[in-house]
MIVO-400836 format. One line per field, with one value per residue: residue number from 0; residue in one letter; z, y, x of N, C-alpha, C in turn. Coordinates in steps of 0.1 Angstrom, whole numbers, plus 5000, padded with zeros to 4 digits. Each point is the difference from the previous one (the first is absolute). Last residue first. Layout:
BEGIN
seq <- c(NUM ...) $
type <- c(a ...) $
n.c3 <- c(Z ...) $
n.c2 <- c(Y ...) $
n.c1 <- c(X ...) $
ca.c3 <- c(Z ...) $
ca.c2 <- c(Y ...) $
ca.c1 <- c(X ...) $
c.c3 <- c(Z ...) $
c.c2 <- c(Y ...) $
c.c1 <- c(X ...) $
END
This chain:
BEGIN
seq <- c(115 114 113 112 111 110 109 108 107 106 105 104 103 102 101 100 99 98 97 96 95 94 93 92 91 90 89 88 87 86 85 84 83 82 81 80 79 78 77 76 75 74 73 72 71 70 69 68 67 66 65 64 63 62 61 60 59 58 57 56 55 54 53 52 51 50 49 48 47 46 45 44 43 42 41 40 39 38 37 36 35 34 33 32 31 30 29 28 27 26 25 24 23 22 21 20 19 18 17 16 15 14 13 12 11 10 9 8 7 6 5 4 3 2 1 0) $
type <- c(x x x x x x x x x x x x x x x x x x x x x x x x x x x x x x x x x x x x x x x x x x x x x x x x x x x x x x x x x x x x x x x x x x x x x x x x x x x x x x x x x x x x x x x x x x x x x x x x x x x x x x x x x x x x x x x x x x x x) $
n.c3 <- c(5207 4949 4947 4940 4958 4978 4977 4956 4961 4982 4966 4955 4970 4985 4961 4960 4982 4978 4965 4960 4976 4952 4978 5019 5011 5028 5014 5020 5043 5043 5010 4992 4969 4976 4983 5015 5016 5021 5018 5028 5014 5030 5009 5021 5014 5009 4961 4956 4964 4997 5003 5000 5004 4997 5008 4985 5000 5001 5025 5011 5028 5008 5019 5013 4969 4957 4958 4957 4984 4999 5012 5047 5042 5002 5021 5014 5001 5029 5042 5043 5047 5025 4974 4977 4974 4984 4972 4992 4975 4976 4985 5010 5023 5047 5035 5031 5008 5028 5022 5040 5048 5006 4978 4986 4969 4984 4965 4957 4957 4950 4958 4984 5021 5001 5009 5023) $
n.c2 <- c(5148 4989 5004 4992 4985 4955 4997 5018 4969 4967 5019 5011 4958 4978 5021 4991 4960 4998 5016 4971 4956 4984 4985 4960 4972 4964 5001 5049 5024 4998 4972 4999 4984 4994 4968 4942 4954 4944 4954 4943 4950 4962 4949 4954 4960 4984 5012 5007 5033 5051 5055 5045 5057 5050 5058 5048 5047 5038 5021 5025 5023 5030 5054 5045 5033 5026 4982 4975 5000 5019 5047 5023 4975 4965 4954 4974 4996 5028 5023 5036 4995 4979 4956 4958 4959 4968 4974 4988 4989 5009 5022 5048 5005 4974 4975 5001 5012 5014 5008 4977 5003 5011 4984 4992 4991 5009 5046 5026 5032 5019 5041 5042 5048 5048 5032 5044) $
n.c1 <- c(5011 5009 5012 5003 5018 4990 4957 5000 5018 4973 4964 5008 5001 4961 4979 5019 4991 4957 4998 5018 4982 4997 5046 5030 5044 5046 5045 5027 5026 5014 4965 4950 4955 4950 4965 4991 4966 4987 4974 4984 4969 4981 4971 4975 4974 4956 4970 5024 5032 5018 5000 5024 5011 5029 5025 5031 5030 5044 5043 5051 5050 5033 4993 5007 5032 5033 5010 4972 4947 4954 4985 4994 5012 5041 5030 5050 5052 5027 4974 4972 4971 4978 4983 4974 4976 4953 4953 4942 4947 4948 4961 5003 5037 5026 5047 5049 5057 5051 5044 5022 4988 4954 4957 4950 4946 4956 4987 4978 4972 4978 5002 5011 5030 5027 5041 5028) $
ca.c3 <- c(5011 5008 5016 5013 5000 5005 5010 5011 5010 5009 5017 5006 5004 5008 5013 5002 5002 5012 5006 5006 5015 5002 5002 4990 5007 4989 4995 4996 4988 4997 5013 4997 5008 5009 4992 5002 4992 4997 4988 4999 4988 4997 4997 4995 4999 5013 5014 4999 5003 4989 5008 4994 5007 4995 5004 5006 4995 5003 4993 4995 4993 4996 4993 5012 5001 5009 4999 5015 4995 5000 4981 4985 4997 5003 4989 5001 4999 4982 4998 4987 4993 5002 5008 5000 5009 5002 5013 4994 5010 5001 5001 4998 4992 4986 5000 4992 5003 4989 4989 4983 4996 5002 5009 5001 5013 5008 5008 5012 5008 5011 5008 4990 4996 5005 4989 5000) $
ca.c2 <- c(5001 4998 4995 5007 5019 5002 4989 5012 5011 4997 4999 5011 5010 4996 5006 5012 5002 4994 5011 5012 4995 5000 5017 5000 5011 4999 4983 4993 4998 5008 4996 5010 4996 5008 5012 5015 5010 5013 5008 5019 5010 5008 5008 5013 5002 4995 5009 4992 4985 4992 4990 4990 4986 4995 4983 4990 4992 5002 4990 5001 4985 4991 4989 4991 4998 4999 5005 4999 5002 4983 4994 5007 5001 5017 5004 5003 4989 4998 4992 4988 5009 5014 5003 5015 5003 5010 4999 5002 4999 4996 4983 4996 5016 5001 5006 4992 5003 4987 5011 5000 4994 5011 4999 5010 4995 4994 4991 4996 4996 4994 4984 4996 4986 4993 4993 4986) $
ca.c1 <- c(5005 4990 5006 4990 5000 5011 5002 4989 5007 5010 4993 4999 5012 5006 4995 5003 5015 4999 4996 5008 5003 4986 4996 4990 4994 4988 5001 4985 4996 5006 5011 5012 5010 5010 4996 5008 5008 5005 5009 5000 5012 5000 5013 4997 5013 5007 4996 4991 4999 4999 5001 4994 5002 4993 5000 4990 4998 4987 4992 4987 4995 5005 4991 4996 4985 4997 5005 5007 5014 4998 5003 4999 4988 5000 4986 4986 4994 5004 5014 5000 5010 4997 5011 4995 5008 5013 5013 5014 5011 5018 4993 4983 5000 4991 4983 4993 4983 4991 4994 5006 5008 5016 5006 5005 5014 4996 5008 4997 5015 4995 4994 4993 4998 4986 4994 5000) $
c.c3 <- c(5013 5013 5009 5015 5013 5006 5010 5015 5005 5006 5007 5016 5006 5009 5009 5015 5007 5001 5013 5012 5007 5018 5003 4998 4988 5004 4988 4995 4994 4980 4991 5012 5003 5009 4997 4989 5005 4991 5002 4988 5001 4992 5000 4999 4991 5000 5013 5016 5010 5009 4993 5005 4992 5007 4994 5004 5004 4990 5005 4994 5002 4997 4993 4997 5014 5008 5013 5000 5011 4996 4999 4987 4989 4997 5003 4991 5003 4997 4983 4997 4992 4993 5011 5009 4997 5011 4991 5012 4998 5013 5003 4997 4993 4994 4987 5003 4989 5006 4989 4991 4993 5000 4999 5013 4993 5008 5010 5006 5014 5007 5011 5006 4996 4996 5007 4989) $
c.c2 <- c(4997 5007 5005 4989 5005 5013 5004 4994 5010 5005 4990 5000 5013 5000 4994 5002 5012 4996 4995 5013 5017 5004 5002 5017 5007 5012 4999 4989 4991 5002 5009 4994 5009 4996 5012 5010 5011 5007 5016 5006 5008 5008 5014 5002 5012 5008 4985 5001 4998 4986 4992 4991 4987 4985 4994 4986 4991 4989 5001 4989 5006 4987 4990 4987 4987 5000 5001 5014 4997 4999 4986 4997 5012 5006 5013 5004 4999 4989 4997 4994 4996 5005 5015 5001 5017 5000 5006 5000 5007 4999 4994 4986 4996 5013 4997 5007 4990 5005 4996 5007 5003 4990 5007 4993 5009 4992 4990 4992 4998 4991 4998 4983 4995 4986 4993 4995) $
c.c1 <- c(4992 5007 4992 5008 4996 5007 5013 5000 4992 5013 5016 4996 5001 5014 5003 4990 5004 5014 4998 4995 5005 4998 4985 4996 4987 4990 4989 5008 4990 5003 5006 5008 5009 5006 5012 5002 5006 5003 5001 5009 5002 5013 4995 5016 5000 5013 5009 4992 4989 4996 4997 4997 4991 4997 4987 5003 4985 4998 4987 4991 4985 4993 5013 4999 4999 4985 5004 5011 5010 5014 4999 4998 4997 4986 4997 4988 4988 4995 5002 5015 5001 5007 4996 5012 5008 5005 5010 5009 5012 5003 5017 5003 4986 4996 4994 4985 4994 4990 4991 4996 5007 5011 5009 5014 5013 5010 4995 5015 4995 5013 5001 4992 4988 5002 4986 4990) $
END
């Protein structure tokens, strides 16, 4: 098994629809993580679509602004997206490629282990 490198925290998690949300050190992010892999997935090996659990991937920040006048205040939130994968890359910062690769690795390991 690959040692992981960063810091991963889940913090909602629904069987459902196979959706996880959490933070990878200062990042947010959310996957959806099939049990089974399926064509169209993310092949934690190579980052490559191929077969693979992983159908949706993003890793992103949140930015908050607070503008106008202390009675009537606006806030600005702005989002970057660092790593997008809906069954395939939308956007995919290579600076990003190692924390990808581990996150991918811990969330099928995730999906893997059966609690009995």
């Amino acid at each position: 098994m690959k040692k992981i490198k960063h810091n991963i925290k889940i913090y909602r998690h629904s069987r459902h629809n196979n959706f996880f949300e959490g933070t990878i050190d200062e990042y947010k992010w959310f996957a959806i993580v099939k049990d089974e892999e399926v064509r169209g997935g993310l092949d934690v090996e190579n980052l490559e679509v191929s077969l693979g659990k992983i159908i949706r991937l993003c890793i992103y920040d949140d930015s908050r602004d607070v503008e106008g006048n202390p009675f009537l205040p606006s806030v600005t939130i702005k989002r970057t997206i660092y790593v997008n994968y809906v069954k395939g890359w939308k956007v995919f910062n290579l600076s990003y490629t190692e924390m990808v690769s581990d996150l991918s690795n811990y969330l099928t390991n995730i999906k893997t282990l059966h609690i009995v």
